[in-house]
N, C-alpha and C positions, 0 to 999 in steps of 0.2 A: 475631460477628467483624466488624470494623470496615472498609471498606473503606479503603484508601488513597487520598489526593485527591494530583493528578497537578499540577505545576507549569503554569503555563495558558502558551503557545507565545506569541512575541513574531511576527507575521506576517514571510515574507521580500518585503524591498522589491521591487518591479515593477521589471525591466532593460526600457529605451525597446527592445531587441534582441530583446524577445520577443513583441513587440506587430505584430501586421501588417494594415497598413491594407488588404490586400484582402478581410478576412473578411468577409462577408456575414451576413445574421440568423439563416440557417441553422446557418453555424457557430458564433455568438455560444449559440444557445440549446444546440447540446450543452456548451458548455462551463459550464452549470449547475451548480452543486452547489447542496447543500442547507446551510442554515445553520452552522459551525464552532461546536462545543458547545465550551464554557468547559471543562468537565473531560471527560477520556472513561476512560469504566469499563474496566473490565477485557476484557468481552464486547460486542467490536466486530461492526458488518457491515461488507461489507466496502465500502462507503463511507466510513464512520467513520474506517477501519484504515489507507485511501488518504489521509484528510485526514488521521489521526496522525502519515502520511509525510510529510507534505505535497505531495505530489504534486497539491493542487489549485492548490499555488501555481508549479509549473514547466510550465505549459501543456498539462496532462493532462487530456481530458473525463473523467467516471465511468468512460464504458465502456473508455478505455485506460489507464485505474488499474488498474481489477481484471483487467485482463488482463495487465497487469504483477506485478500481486501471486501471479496464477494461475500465471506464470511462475515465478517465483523461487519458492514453495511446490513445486511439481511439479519443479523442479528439484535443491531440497534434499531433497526426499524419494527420488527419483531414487539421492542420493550416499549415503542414509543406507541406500537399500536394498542396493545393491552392498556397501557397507560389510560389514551384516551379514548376506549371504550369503557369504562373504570370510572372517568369522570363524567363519561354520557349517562351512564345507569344511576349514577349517584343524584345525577341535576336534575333539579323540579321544574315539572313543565308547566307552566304555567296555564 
């Protein structure tokens, strides 16, 4: 089976509004990330998964990517579980 190759992401432009000249070197090195791969496979980490959002280009270190990601994962899981316990109390048991 052949994987699929993903369309490669045009970078978004830097806004002068995002940029603040009070950061210090402290700040400059969490906002590290690791190299932007040309294609990304299927099975992300979840650094990968954050630059697939591009969240490394809206002023997000690593560590408040994934803690964004960790969010919104836990939180759809959260509605999917209400959901189908919703559908369990409902259904007739035979």
């Amino acid at each position: 089976m052949q994987m699929s190759r993903r369309k490669k992401l045009k970078p978004i432009p830097k806004s002068s509004k995002n940029k603040d000249s009070s950061q210090g070197p402290m700040e400059e090195k969490q906002h590290n990330w690791p190299e932007r791969p040309d294609v990304f496979s299927e099975l992300m980490t979840p650094v990968e998964a954050a630059m697939f959002l591009r969240l490394d280009q809206i002023d997000h270190t690593p560590a408040t990517a994934i803690q964004t990601l960790n969010y919104w994962r836990e939180r759809h899981f959260s509605a999917v579980l209400v959901r189908y316990q919703e559908i369990c109390k409902n259904s007739v048991r035979w």
